[in-house]
ZASEVEX-648154 format. One record per atom (N, C-alpha, C): chain; residue in three letters; z, x, y; residue number from 1. Coordinates in steps of 0.001 Angstrom, whole numbers. Last residue first. Layout:
['A'; 'Ala'; [Z; X; Y]; NUM]
...
//
This chain:
['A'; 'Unk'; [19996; -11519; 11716]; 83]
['A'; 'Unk'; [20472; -10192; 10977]; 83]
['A'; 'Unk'; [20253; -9493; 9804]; 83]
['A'; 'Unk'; [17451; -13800; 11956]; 82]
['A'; 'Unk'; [18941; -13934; 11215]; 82]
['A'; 'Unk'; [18876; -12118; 11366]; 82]
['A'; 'Unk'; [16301; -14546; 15650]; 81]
['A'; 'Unk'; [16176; -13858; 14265]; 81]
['A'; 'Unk'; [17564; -14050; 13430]; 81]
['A'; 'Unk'; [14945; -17306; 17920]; 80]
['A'; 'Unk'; [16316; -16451; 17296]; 80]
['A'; 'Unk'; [15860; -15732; 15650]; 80]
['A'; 'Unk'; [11991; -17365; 19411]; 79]
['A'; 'Unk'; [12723; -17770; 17589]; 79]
['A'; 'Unk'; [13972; -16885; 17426]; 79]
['A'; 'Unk'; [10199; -19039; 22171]; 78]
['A'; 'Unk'; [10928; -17594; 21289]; 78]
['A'; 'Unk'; [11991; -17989; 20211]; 78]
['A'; 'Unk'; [8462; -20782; 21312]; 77]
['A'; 'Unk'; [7493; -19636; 21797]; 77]
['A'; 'Unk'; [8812; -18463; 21470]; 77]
['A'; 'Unk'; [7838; -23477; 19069]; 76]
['A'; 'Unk'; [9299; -22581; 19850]; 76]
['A'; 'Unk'; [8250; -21015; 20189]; 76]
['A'; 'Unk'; [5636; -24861; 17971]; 75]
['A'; 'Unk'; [6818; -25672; 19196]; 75]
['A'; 'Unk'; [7267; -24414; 19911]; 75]
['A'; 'Unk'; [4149; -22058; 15947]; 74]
['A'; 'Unk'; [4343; -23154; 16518]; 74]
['A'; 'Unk'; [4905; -23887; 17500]; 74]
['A'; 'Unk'; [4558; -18890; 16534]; 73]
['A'; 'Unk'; [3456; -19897; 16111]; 73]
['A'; 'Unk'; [4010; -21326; 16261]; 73]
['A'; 'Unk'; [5671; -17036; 19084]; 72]
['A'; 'Unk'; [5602; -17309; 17670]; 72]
['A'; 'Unk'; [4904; -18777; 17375]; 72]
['A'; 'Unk'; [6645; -15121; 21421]; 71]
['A'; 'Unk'; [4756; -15711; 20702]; 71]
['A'; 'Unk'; [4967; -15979; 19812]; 71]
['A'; 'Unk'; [9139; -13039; 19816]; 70]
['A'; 'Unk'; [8364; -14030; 20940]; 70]
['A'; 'Unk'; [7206; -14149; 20268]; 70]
['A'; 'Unk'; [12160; -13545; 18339]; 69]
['A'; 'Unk'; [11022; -12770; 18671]; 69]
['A'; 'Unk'; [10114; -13850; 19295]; 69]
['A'; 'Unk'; [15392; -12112; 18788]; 68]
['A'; 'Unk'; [14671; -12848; 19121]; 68]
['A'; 'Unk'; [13547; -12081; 18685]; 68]
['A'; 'Unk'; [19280; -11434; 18765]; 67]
['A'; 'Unk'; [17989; -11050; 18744]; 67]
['A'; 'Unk'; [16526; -11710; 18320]; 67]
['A'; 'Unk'; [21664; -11706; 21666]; 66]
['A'; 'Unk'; [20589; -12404; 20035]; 66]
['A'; 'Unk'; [19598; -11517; 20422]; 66]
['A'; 'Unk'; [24672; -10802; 22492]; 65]
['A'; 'Unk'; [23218; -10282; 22290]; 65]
['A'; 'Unk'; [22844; -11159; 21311]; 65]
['A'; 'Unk'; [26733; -11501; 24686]; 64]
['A'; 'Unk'; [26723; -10965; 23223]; 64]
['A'; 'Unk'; [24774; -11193; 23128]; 64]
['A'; 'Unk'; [27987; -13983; 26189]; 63]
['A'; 'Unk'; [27825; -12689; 26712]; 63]
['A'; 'Unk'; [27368; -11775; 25774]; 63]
['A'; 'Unk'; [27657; -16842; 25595]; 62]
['A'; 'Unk'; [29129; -15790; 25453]; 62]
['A'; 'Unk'; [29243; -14595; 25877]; 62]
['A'; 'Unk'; [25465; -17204; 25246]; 61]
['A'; 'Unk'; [26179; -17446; 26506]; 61]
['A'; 'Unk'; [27695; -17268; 27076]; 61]
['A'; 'Unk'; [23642; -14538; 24816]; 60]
['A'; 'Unk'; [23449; -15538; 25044]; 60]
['A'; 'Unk'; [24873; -16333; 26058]; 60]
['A'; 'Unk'; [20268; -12356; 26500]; 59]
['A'; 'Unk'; [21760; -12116; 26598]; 59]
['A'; 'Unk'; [22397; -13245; 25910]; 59]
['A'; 'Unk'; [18066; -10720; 23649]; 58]
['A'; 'Unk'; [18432; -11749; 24993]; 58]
['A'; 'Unk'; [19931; -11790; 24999]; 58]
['A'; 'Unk'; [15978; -8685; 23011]; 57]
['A'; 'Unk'; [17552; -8760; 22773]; 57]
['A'; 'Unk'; [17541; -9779; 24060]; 57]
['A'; 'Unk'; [12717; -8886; 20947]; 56]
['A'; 'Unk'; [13853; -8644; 22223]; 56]
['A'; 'Unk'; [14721; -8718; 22214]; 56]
['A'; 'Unk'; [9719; -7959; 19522]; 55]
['A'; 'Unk'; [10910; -8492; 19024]; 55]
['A'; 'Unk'; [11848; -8006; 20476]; 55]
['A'; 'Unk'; [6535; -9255; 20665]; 54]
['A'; 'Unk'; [7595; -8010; 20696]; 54]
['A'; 'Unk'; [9215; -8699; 20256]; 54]
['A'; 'Unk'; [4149; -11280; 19018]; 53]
['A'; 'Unk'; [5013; -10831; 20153]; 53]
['A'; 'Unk'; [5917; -9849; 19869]; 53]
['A'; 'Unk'; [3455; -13226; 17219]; 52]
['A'; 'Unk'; [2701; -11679; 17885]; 52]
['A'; 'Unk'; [3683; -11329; 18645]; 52]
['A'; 'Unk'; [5148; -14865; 14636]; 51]
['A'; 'Unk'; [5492; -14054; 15529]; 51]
['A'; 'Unk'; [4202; -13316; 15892]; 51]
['A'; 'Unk'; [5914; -16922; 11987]; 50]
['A'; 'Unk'; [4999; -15764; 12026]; 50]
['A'; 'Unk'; [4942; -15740; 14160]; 50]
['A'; 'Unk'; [9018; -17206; 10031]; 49]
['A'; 'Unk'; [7844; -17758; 11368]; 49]
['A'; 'Unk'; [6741; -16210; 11610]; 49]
['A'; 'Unk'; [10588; -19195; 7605]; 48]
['A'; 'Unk'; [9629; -17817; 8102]; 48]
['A'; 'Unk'; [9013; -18158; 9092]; 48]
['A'; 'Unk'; [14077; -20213; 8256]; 47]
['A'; 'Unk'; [12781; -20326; 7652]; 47]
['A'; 'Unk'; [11856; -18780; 8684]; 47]
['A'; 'Unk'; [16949; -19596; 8884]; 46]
['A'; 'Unk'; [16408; -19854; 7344]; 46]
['A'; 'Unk'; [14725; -20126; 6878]; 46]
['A'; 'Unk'; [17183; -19947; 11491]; 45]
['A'; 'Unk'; [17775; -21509; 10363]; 45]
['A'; 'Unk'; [17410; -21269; 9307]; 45]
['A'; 'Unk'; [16886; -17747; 12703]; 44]
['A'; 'Unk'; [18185; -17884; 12071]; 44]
['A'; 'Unk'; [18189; -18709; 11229]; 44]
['A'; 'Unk'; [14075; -16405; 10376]; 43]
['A'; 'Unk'; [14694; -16744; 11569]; 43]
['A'; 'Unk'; [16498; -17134; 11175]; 43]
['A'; 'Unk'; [12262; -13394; 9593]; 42]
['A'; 'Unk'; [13108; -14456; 9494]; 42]
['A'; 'Unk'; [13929; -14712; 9982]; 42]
['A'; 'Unk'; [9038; -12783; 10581]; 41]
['A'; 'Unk'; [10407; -12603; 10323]; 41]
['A'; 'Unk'; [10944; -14329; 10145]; 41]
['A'; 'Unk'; [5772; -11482; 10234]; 40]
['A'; 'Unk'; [6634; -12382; 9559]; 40]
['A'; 'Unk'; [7846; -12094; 9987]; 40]
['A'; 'Unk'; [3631; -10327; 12856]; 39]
['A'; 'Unk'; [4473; -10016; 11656]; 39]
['A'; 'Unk'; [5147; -11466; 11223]; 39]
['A'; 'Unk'; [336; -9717; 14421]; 38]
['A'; 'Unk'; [1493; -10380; 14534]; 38]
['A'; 'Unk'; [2647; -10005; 12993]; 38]
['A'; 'Unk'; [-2376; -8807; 14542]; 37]
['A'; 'Unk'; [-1503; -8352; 15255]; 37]
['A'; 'Unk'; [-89; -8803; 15495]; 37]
['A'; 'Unk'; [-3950; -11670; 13776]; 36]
['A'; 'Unk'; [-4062; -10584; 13952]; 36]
['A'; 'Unk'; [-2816; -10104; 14387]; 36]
['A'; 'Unk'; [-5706; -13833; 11314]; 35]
['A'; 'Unk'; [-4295; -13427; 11974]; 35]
['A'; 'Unk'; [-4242; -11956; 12525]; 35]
['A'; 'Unk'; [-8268; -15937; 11257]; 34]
['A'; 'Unk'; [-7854; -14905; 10931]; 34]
['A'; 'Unk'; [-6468; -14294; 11671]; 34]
['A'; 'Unk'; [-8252; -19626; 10476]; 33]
['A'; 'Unk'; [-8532; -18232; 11498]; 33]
['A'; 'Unk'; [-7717; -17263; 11216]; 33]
['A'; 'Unk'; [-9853; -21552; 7953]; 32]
['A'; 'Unk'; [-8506; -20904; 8379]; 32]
['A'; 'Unk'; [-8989; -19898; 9728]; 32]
['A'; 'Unk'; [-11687; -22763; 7270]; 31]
['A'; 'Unk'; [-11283; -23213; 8493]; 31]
['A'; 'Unk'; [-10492; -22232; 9021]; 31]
['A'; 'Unk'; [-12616; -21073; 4681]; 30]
['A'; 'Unk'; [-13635; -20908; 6341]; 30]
['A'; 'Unk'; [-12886; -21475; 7183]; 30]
['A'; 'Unk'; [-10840; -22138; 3452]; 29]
['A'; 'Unk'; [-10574; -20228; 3712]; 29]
['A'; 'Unk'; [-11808; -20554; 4666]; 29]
['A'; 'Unk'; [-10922; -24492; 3008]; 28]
['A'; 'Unk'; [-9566; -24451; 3800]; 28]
['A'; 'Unk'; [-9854; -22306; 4215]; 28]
['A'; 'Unk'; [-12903; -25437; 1505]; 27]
['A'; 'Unk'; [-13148; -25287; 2991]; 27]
['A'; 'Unk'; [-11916; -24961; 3721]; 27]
['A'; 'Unk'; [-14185; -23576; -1470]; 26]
['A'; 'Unk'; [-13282; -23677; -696]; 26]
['A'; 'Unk'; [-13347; -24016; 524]; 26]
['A'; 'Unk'; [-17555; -23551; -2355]; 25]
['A'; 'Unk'; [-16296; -23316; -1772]; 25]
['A'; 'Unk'; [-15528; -23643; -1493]; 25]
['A'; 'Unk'; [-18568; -26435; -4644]; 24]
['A'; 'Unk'; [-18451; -25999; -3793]; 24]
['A'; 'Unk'; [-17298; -25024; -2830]; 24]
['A'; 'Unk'; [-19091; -26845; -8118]; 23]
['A'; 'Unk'; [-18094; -26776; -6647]; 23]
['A'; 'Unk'; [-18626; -26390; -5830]; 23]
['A'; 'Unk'; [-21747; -28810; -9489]; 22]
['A'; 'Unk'; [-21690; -27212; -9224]; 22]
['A'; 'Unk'; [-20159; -27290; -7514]; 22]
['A'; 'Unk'; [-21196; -31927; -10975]; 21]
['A'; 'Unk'; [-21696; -30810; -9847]; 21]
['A'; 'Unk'; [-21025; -29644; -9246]; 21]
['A'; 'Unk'; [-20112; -31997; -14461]; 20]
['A'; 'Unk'; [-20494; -32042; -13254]; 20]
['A'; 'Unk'; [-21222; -31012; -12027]; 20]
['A'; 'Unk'; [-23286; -33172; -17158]; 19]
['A'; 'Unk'; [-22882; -31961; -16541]; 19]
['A'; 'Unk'; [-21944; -32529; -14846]; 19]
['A'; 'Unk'; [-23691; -35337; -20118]; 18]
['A'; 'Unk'; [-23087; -34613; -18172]; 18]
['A'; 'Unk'; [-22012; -33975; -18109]; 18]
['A'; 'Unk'; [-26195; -34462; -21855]; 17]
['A'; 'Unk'; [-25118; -34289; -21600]; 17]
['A'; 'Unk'; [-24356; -34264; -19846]; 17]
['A'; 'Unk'; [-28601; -34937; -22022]; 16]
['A'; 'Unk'; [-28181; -36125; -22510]; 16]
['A'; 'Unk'; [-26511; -35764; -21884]; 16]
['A'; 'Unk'; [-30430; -32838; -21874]; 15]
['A'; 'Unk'; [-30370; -33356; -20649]; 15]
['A'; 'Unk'; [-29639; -34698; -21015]; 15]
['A'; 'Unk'; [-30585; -31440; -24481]; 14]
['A'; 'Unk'; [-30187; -30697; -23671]; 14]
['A'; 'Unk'; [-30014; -31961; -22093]; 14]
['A'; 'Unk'; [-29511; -33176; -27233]; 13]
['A'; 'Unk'; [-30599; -33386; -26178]; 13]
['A'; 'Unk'; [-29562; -32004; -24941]; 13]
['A'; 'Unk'; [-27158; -33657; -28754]; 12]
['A'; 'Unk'; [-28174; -32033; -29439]; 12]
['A'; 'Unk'; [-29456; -32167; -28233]; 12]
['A'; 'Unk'; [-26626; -35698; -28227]; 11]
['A'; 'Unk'; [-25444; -34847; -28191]; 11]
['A'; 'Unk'; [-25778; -33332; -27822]; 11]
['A'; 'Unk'; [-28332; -37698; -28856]; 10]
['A'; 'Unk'; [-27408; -37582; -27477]; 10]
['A'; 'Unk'; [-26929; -36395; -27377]; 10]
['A'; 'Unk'; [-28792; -37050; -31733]; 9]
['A'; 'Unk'; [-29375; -36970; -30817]; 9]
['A'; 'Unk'; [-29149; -36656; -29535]; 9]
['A'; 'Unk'; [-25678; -38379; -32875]; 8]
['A'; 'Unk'; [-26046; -36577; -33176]; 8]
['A'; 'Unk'; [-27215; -36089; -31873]; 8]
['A'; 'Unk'; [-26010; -40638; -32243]; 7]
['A'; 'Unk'; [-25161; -40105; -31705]; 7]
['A'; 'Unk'; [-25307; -38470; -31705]; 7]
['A'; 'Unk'; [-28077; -41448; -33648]; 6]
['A'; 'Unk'; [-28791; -41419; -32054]; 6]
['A'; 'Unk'; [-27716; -40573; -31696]; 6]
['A'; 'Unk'; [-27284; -41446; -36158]; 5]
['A'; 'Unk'; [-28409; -40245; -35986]; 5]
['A'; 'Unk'; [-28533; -40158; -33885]; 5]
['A'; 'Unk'; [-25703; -42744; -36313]; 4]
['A'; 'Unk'; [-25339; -41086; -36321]; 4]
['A'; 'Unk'; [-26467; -40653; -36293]; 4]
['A'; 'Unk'; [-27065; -45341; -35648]; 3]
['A'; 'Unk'; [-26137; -45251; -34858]; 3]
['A'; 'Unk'; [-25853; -43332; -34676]; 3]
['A'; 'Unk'; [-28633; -44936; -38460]; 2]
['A'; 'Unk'; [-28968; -45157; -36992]; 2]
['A'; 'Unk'; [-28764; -44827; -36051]; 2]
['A'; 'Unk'; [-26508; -45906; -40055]; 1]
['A'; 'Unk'; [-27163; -44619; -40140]; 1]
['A'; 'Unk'; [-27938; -44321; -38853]; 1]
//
């Protein structure tokens, strides 16, 4: 009897219960930097690259036109586009 009474106690104590600590923001939306002036396309291999730069026509080596975009975000500064 004891035992349900301390258990009922614990339970019905406002400072018996844990609580966790209050989150904290998000730190990936303060690291992030803001994007300006640039677009999404899609490239030839199938994936998205995000691009500032002016979309261009380069010559390639057959003589025939790709179309490209520049300043693009990671390794490759210009990204063949898919059609």
């Amino acid at each position: 009897m004891k035992t349900l009474a301390l258990l009922f106690l614990s339970f019905t104590l406002p400072g018996s219960r844990f609580t966790p600590p209050p989150r904290s923001p998000a730190k990936t939306a303060a690291t992030q930097t803001a994007r300006k002036g640039g677009s999404w396309y899609f490239a030839e291999n199938g994936h998205a690259v995000y691009c500032r730069g002016p979309v261009m026509y380069l010559r390639d080596m057959q003589g025939g036109l790709i179309r490209v975009a520049t300043f693009c975000q990671g390794d490759k500064p210009i990204v063949p586009l898919k059609d």
